[in-house]
One Martini backbone bead per residue (centre of mass of N, CA, C, O) as a GRO file, in nm:
protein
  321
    1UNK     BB    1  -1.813   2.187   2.531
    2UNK     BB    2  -1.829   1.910   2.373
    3UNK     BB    3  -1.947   1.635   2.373
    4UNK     BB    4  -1.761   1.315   2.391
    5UNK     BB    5  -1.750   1.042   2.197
    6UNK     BB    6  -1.818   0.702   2.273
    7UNK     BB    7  -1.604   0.467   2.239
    8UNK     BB    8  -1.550   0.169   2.058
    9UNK     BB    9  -1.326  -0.058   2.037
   10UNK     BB   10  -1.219  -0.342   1.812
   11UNK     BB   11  -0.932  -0.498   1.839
   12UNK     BB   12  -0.712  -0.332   2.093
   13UNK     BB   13  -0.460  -0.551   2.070
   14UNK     BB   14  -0.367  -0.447   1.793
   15UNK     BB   15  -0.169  -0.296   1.619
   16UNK     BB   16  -0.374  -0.064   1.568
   17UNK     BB   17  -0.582  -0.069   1.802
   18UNK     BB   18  -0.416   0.027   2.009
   19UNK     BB   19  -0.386   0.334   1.927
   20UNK     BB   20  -0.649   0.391   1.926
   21UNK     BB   21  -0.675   0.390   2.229
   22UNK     BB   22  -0.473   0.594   2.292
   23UNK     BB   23  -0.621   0.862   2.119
   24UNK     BB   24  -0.882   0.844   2.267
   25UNK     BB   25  -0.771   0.896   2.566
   26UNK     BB   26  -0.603   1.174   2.462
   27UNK     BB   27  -0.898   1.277   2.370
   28UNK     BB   28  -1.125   1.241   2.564
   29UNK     BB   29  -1.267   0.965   2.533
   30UNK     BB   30  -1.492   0.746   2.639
   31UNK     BB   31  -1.383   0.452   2.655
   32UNK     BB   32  -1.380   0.106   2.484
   33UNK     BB   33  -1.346  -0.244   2.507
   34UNK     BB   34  -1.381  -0.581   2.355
   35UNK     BB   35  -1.356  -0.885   2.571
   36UNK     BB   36  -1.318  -1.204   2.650
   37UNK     BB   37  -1.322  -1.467   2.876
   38UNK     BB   38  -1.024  -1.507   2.825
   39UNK     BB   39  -0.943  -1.288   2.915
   40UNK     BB   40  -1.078  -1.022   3.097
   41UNK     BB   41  -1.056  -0.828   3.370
   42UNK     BB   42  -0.867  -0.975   3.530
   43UNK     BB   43  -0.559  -0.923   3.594
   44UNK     BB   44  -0.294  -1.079   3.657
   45UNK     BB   45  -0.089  -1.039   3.981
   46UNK     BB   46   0.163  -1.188   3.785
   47UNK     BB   47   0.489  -1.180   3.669
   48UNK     BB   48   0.497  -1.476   3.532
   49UNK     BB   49   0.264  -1.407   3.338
   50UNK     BB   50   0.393  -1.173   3.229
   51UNK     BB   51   0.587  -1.066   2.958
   52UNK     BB   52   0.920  -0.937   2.906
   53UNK     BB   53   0.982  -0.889   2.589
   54UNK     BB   54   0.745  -0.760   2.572
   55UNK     BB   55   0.583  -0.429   2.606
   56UNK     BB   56   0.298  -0.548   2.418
   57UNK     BB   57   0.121  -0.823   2.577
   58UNK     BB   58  -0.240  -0.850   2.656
   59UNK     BB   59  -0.174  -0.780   2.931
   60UNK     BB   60  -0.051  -0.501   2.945
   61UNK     BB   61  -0.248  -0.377   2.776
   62UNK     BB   62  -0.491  -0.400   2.956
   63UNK     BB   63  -0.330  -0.283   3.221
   64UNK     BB   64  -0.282  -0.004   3.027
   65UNK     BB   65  -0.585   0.072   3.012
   66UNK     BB   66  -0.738   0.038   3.301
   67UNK     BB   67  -0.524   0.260   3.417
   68UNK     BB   68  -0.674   0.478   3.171
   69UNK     BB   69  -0.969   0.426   3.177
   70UNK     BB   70  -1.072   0.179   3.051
   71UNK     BB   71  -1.351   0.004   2.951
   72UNK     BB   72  -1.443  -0.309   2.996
   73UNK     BB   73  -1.605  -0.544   2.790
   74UNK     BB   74  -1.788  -0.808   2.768
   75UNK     BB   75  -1.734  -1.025   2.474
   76UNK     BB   76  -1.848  -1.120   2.135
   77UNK     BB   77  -1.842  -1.202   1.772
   78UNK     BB   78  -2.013  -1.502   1.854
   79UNK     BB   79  -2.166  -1.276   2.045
   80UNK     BB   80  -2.475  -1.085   1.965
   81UNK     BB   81  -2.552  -0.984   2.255
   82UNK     BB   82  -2.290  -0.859   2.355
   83UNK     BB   83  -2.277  -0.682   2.129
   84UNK     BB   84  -2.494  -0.510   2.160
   85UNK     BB   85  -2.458  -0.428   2.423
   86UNK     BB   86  -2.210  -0.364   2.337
   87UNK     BB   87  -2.321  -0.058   2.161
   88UNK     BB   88  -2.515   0.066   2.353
   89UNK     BB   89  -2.302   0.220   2.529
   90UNK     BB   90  -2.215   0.392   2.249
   91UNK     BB   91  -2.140   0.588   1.944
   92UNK     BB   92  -1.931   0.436   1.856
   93UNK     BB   93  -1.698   0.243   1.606
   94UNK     BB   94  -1.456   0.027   1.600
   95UNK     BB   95  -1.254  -0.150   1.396
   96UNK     BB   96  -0.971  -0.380   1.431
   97UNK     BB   97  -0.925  -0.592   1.224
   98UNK     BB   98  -0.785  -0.800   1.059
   99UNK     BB   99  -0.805  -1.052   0.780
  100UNK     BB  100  -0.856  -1.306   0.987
  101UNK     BB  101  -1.099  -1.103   1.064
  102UNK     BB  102  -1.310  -0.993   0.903
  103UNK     BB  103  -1.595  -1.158   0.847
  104UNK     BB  104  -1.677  -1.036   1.142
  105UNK     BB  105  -1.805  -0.783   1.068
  106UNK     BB  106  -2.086  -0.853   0.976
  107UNK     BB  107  -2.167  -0.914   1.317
  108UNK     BB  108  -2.134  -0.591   1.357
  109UNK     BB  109  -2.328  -0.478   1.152
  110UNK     BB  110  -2.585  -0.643   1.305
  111UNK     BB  111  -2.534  -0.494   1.584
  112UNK     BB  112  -2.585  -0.197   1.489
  113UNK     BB  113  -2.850  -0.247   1.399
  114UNK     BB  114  -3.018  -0.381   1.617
  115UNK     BB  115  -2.916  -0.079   1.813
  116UNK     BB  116  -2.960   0.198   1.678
  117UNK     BB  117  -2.708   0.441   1.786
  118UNK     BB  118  -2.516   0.469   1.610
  119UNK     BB  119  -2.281   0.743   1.474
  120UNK     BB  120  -2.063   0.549   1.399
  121UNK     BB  121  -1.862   0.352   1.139
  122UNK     BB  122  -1.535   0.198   1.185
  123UNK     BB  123  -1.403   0.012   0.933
  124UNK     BB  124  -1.166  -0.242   0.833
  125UNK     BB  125  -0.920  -0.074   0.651
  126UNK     BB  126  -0.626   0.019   0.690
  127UNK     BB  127  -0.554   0.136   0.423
  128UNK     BB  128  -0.640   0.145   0.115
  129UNK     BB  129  -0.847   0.194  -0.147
  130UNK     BB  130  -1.102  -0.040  -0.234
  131UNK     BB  131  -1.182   0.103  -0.514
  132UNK     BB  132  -0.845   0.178  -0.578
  133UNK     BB  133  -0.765  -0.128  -0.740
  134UNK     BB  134  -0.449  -0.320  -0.903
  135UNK     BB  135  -0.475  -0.624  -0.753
  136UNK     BB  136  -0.337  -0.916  -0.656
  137UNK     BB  137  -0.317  -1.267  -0.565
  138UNK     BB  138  -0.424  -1.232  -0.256
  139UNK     BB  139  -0.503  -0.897  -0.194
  140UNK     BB  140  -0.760  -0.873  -0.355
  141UNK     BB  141  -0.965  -1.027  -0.173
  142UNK     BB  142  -0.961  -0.836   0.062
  143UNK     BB  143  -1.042  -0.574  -0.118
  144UNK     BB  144  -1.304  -0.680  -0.180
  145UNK     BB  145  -1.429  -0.762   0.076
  146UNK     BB  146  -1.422  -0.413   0.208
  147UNK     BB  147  -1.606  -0.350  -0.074
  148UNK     BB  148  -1.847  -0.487   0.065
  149UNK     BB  149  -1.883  -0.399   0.321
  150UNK     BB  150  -1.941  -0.085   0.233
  151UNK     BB  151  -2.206  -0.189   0.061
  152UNK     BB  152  -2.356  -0.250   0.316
  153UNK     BB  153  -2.355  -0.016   0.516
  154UNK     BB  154  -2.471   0.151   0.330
  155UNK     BB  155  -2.740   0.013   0.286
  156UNK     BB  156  -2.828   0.036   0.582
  157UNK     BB  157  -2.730   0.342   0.672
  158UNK     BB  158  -2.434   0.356   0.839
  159UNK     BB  159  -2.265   0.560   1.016
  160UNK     BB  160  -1.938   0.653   0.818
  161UNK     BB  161  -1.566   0.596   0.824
  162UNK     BB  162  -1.310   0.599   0.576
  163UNK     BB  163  -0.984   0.476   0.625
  164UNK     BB  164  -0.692   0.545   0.432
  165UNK     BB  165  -0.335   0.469   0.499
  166UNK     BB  166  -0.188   0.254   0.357
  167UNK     BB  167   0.131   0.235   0.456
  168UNK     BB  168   0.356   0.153   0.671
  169UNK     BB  169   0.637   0.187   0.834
  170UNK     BB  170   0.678  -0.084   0.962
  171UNK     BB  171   0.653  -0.260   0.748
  172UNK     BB  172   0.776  -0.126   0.482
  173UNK     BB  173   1.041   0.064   0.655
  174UNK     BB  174   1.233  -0.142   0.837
  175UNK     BB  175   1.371  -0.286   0.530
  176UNK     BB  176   1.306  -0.141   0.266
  177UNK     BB  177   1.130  -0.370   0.121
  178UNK     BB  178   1.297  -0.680   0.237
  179UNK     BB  179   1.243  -0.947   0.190
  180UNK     BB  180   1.315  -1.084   0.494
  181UNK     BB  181   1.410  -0.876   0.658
  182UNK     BB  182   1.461  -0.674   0.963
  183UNK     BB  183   1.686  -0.418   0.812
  184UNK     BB  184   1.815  -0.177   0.684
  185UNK     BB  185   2.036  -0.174   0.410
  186UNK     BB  186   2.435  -0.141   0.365
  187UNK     BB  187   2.419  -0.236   0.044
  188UNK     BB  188   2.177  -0.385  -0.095
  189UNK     BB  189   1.941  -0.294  -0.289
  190UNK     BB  190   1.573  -0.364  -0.360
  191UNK     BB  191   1.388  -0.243  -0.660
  192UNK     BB  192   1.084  -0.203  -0.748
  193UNK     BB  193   1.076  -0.131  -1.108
  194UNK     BB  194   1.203   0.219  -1.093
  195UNK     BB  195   1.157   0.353  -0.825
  196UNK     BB  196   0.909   0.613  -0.904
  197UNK     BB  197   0.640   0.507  -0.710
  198UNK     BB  198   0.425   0.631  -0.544
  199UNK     BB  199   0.407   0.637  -0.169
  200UNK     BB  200   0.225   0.566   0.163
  201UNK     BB  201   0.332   0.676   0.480
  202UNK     BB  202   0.264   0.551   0.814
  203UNK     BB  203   0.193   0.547   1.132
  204UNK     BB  204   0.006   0.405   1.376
  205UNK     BB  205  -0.014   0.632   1.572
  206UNK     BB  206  -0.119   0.799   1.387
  207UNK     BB  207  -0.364   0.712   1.287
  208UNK     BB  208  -0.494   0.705   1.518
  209UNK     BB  209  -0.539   1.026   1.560
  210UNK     BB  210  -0.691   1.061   1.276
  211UNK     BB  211  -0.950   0.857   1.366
  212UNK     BB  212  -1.055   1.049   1.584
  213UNK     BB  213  -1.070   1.319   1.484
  214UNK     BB  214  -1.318   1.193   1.273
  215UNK     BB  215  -1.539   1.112   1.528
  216UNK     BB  216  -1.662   1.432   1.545
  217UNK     BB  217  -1.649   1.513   1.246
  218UNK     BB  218  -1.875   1.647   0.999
  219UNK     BB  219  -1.688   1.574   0.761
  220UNK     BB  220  -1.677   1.258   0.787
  221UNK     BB  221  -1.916   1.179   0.708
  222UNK     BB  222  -1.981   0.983   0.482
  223UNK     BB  223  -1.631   0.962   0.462
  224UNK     BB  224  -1.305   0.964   0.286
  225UNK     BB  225  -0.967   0.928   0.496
  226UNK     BB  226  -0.663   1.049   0.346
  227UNK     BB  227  -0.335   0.886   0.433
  228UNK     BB  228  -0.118   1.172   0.258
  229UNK     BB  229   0.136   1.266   0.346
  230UNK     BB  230   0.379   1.509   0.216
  231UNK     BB  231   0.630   1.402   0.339
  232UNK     BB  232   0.494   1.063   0.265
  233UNK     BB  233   0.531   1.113  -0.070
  234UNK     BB  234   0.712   0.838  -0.191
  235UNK     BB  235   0.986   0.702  -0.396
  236UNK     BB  236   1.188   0.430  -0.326
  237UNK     BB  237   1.438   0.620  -0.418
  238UNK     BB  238   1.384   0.843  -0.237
  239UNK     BB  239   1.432   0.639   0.064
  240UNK     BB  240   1.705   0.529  -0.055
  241UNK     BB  241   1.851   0.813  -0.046
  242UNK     BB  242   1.791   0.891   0.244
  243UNK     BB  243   1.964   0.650   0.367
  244UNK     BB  244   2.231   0.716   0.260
  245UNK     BB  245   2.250   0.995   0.378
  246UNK     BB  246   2.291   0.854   0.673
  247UNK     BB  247   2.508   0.666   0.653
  248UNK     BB  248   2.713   0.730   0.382
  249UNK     BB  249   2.601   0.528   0.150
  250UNK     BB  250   2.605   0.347  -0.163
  251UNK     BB  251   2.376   0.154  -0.307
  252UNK     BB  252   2.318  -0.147  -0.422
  253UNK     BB  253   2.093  -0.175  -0.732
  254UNK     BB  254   1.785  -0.381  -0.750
  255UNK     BB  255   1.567  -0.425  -1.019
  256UNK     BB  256   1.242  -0.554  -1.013
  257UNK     BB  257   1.063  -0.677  -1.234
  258UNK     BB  258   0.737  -0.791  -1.286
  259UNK     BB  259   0.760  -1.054  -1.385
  260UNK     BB  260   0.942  -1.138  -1.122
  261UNK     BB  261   0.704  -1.072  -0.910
  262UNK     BB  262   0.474  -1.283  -1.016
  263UNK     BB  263   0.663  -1.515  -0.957
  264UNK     BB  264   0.703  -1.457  -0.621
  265UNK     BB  265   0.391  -1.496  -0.579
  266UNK     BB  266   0.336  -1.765  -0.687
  267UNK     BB  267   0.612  -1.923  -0.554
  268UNK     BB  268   0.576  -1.881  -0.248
  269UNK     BB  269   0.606  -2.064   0.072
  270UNK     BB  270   0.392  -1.874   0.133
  271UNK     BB  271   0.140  -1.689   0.183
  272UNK     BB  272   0.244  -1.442   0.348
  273UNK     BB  273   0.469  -1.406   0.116
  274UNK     BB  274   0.253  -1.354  -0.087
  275UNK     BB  275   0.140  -1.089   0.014
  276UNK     BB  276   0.373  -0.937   0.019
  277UNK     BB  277   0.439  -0.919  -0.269
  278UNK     BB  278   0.162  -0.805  -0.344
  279UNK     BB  279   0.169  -0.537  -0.183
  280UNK     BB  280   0.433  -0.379  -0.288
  281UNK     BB  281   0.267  -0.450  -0.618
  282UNK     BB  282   0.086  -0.220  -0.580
  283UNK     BB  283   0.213  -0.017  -0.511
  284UNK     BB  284   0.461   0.028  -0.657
  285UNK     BB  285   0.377  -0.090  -0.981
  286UNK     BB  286   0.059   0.028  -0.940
  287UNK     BB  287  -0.006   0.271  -0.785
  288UNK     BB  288  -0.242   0.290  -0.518
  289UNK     BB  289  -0.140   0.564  -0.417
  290UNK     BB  290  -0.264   0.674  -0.694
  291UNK     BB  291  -0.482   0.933  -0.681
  292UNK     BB  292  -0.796   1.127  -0.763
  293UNK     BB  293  -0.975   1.307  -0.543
  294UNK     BB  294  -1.326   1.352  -0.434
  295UNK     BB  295  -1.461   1.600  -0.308
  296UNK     BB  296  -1.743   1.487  -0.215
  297UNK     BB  297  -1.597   1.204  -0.065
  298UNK     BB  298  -1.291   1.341   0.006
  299UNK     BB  299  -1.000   1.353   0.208
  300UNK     BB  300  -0.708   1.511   0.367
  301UNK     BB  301  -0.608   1.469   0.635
  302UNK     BB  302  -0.341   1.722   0.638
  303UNK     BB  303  -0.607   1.938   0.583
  304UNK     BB  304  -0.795   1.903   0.786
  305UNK     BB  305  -0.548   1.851   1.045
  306UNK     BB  306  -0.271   2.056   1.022
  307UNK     BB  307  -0.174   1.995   1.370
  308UNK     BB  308  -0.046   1.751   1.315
  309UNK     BB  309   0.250   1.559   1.438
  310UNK     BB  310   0.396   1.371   1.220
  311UNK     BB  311   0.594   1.123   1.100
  312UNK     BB  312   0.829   1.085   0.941
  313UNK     BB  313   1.074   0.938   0.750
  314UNK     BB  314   1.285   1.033   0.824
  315UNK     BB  315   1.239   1.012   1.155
  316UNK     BB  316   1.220   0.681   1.131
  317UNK     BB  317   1.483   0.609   1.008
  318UNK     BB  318   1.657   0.733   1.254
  319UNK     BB  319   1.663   0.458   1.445
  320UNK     BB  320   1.875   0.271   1.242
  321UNK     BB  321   2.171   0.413   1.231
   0.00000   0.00000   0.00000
């Protein structure tokens, strides 16, 4: 067997990179996070130091990482010296940070350079593809943010794989695209344009799965591989149809048109609200996640990988029955 690729994920305990280390963990390879000195390695062991209200809060995970073999790295991203050091460690590097550290990217990139052995960097897209969008502002300005990074890395020489996973189950369908709510509607839904453009969907779970997949994969060298499962590539009436299915109840449906999205972005009581109004607007509106791959540089994770046996969007609805 092929010795398997030592991984490092920065931004281990966010919403994706959590599962990224638990896919890296389940496909046996050597694991690695970068954590800082205030979070540490010796974990309290006080139950009343660790929230027991959420079962995945920043010491629980860091506490069943090294349960479970994760190496951790003391570092910080500003902090150039500990990041080259935790990076000459593995073969991998996976970022996993949010919007809101974004631009810290470009001190991995830094790091990655003058360290010299990474065979592969996972920069922070999981999301759509930021090079084929018509997205506005406050989103717009993100995806160019990514798509700067991307040239960086290019310009560099640095061996890269771009994940493109589109809309989260999570985030998107755990209330049907229902601003402000919390869990799908059981009388009336809002479906943005005529609910009729398809979007990507899939659990940050499965995208764990296929980033890892592909990180020892040499077909994905210097590649983008988009997660746009056959089963989860859907338009929002299919799948307000499939939730009446599920309850057995036809919702009164309210379409709202881009003129009046546009002014709910614009109108936002938050940052927050608009971008999520924006995001929405990407998708369903824009139809960001249509578009026709290029052989040459695109693969579709589930031909790739057609043995990844993923959650569906049917699977993910019953749940909420």
């Amino acid at each position: 067997m092929a010795v398997k690729s030592k991984i490092l994920i920065i931004g281990p305990t966010g919403a994706t990179g959590r599962h990224i280390v638990r896919a890296s963990v389940e496909a046996g390879h050597p694991t690695y996070i970068l954590v800082s000195n205030t979070t540490g390695t010796e974990i309290p062991n006080k139950p009343e130091l660790i929230a027991t209200a959420n079962p995945e809060t920043k010491l629980e995970l860091l506490e069943s990482f090294k349960s479970s073999g994760v190496t951790l790295l003391i570092g910080s991203l500003s902090d150039h010296e500990s990041l080259v050091k935790a990076i000459k460690q593995v073969d991998v590097v996976i970022f996993a940070g949010g919007k809101v550290v974004l631009e810290n990217q470009k001190k991995v990139i830094e790091a990655i350079k003058e360290a010299g052995n990474v065979k592969r960097f996972f920069p922070s897209e999981f999301g759509l593809d930021v090079d084929r969008h018509d997205a506005v502002e406050p989103v717009k300005q993100v995806f160019e943010d990514k798509a700067r990074f991307r040239r960086q890395i290019e310009a560099a020489g640095i061996p890269y794989t771009y994940i493109c996973c589109h809309a989260y189950t999570g985030y998107f369908l755990r209330n049907l695209a229902q601003v402000g709510c919390t869990k799908p509607p059981r009388d009336k839904v809002s479906i943005l344009g005529d609910g009729n453009v398809k979007g990507a969907y899939v659990t940050q779970e499965d995208v764990g799965t296929y980033t890892i997949k592909a990180v020892d994969d040499p077909r994905t060298l210097n590649k983008i591989v988009h997660i746009r499962l056959p089963t989860n590539y859907l338009t929002m009436n299919e799948i307000v149809s499939m939730w009446e299915n599920k309850i057995g109840k036809t919702l009164e449906k309210i379409y709202i048109q881009e003129e009046q999205i546009l002014k709910n972005i614009k109108e936002a009581a938050s940052l927050h609200l608009s971008y999520v109004w924006a995001l929405y607007h990407s998708q369903q509106i824009r139809g960001d996640a249509v578009y026709e791959i290029d052989p040459i540089k695109d693969f579709e994770a589930h031909e790739l990988y057609p043995d990844v046996k993923y959650t569906t969007v049917d699977e993910y609805l019953d749940q909420f029955v």
